[in-house]
Backbone as numpy.savetxt, mean C-alpha at the origin, in Angstrom:
# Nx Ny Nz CAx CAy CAz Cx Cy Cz
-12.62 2.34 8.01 -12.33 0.94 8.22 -11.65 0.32 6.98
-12.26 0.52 6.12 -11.36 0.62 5.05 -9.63 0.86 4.50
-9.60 2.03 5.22 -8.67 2.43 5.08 -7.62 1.35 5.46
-7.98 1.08 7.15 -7.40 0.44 7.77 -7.03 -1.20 7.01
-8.41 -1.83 6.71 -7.76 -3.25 6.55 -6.94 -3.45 5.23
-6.72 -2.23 4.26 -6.27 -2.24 3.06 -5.01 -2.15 3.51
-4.36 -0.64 4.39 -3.36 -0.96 4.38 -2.54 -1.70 5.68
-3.34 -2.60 6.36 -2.93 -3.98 6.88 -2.47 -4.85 6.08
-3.29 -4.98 5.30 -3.57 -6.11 3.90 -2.14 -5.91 2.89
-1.73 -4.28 3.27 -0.53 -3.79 1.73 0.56 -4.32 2.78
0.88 -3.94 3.98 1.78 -4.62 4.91 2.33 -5.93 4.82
1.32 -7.19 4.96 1.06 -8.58 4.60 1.61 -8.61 3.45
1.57 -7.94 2.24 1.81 -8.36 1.26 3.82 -7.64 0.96
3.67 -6.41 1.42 4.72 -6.33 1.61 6.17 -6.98 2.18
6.10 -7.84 3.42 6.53 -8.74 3.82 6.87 -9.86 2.93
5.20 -10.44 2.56 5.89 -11.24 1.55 6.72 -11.36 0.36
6.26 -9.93 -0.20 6.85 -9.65 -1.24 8.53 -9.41 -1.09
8.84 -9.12 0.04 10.64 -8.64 0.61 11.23 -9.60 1.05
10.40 -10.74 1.88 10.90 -11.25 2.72 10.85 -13.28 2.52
9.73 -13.53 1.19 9.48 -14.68 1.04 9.05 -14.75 -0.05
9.28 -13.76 -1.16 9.95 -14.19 -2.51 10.69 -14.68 -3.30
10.49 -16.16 -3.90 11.64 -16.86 -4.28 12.25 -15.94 -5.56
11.64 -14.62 -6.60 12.79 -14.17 -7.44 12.77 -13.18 -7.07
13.52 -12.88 -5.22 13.73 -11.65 -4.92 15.40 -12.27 -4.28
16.34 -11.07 -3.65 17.42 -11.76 -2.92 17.25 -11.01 -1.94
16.96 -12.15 -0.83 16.88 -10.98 0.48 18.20 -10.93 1.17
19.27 -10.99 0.47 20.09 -10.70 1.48 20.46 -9.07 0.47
19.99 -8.28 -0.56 20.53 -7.34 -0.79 19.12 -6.31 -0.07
19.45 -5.68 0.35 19.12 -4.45 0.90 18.08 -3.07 0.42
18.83 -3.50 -0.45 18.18 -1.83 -1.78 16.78 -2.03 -2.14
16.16 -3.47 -2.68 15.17 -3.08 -3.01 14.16 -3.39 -2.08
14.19 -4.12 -0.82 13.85 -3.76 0.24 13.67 -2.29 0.88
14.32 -1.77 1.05 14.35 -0.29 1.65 13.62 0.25 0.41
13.44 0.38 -1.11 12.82 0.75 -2.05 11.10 0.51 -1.61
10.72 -1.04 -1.49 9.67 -1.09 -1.50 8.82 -0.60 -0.01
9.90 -0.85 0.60 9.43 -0.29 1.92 8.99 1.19 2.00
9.57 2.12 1.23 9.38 3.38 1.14 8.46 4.11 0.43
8.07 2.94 -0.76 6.97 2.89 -1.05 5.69 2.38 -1.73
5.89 1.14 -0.57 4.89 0.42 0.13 4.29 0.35 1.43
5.58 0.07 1.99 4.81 -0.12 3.24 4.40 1.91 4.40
4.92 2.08 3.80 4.85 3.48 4.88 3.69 4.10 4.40
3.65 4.42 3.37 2.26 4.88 2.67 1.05 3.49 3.17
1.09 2.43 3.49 0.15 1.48 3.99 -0.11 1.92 5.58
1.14 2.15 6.33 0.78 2.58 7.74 0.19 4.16 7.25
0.54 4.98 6.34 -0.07 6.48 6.69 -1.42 6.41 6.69
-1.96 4.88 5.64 -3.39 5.07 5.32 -4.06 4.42 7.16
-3.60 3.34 7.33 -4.22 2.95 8.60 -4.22 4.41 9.50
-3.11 4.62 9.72 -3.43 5.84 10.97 -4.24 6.90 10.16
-4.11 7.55 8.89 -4.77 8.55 8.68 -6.50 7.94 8.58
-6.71 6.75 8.43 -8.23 6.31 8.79 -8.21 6.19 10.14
-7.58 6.14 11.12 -8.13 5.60 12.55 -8.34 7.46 13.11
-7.33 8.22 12.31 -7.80 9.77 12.69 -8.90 10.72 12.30
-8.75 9.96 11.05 -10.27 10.35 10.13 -9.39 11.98 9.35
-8.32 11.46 9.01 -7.70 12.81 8.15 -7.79 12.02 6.56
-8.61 12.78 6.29 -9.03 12.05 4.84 -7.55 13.10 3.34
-7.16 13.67 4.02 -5.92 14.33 2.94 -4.67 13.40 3.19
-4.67 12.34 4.36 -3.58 11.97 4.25 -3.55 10.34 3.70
-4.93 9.89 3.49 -5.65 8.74 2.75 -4.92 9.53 0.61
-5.11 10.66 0.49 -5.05 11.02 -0.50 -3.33 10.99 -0.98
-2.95 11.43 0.01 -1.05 11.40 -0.04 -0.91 9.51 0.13
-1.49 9.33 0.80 -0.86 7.28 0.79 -1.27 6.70 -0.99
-2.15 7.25 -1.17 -2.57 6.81 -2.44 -1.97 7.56 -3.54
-1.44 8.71 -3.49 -0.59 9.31 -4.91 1.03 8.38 -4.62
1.35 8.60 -3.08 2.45 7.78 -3.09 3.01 6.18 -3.55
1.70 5.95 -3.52 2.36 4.24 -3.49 1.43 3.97 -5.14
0.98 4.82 -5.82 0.50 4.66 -7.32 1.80 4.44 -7.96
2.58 4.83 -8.30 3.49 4.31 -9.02 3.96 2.81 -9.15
4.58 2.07 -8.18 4.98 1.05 -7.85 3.93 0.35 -7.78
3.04 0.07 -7.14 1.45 -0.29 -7.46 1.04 -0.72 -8.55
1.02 0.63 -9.59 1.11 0.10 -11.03 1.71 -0.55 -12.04
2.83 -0.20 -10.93 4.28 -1.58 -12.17 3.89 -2.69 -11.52
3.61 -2.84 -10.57 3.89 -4.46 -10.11 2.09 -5.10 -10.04
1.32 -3.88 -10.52 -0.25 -4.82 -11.11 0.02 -5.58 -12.48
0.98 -5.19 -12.86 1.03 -5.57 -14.35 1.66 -7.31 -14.17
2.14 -7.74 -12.87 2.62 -8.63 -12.83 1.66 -10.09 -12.69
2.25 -11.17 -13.05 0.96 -12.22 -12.99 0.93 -12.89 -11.73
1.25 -12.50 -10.56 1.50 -13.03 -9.01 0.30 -12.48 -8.37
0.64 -12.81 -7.17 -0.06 -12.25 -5.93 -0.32 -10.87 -5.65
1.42 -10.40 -6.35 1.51 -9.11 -5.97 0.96 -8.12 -6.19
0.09 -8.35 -7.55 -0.52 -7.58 -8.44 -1.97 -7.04 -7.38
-2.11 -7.75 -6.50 -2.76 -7.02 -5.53 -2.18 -5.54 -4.70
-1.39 -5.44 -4.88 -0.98 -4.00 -4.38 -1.72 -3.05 -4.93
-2.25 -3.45 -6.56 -3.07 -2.44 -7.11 -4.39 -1.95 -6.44
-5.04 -3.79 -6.23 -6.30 -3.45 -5.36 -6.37 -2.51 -3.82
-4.85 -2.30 -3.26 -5.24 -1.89 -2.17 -5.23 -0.59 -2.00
-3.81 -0.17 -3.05 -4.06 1.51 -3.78 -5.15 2.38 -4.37
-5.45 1.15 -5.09 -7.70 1.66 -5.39 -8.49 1.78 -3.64
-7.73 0.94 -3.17 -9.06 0.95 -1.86 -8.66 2.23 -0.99
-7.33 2.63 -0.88 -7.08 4.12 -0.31 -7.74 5.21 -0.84
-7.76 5.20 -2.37 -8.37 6.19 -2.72 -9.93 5.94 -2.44
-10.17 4.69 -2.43 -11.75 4.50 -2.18 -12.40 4.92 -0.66
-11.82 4.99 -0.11 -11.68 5.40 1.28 -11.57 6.70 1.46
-10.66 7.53 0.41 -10.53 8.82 1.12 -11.96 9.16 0.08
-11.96 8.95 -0.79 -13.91 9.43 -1.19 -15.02 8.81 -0.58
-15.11 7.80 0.47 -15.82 7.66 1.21 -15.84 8.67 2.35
-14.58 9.16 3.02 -14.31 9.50 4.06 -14.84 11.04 3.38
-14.52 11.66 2.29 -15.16 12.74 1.70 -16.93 12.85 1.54
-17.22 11.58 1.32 -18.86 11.90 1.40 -19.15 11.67 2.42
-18.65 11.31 3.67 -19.12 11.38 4.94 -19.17 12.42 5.66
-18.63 13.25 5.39 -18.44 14.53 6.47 -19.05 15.83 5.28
């Protein structure tokens, strides 16, 4: 469950972050398709890999989206929540590890 509302939650934030950021330009393309690739896809791998209960692919959403995650925790916004939700994938796939 976890899994799931975190990366709902990285989605939400993704959007905003692409789409209703005043020091972003949404009419260029690039860093859109950037964050999308890795942000938001690694956020859907974690939802479906929690609704399947594949706890290795909770582990791949979370090495993937650590990078970018970590540059943009450093920031003093909203965004800096991306960090919290990259902790909560991994928190999830070690939950999902002591469960079974």
């Amino acid at each position: 469950m976890l899994g799931v509302i975190s990366g709902a939650f990285s989605i939400c934030l993704w959007v905003i972050f692409s789409f209703f950021n005043p020091y972003s330009n949404t009419t260029d393309i690039e860093p859109i398709l950037n964050t999308f690739f890795m942000l938001c896809i690694p956020a859907c791998l974690a939802i479906i890999s929690s609704l399947i209960s594949k706890k290795v692919l909770l582990l791949i959403a979370f090495i993937w989206s650590l990078p970018i995650s970590l540059y943009v925790t450093m920031t003093p916004s909203i965004f800096a929540l991306f960090g919290v939700t990259c902790f909560a994938y991994l928190l999830s796939y070690f939950l999902m590890y002591l469960k079974k």
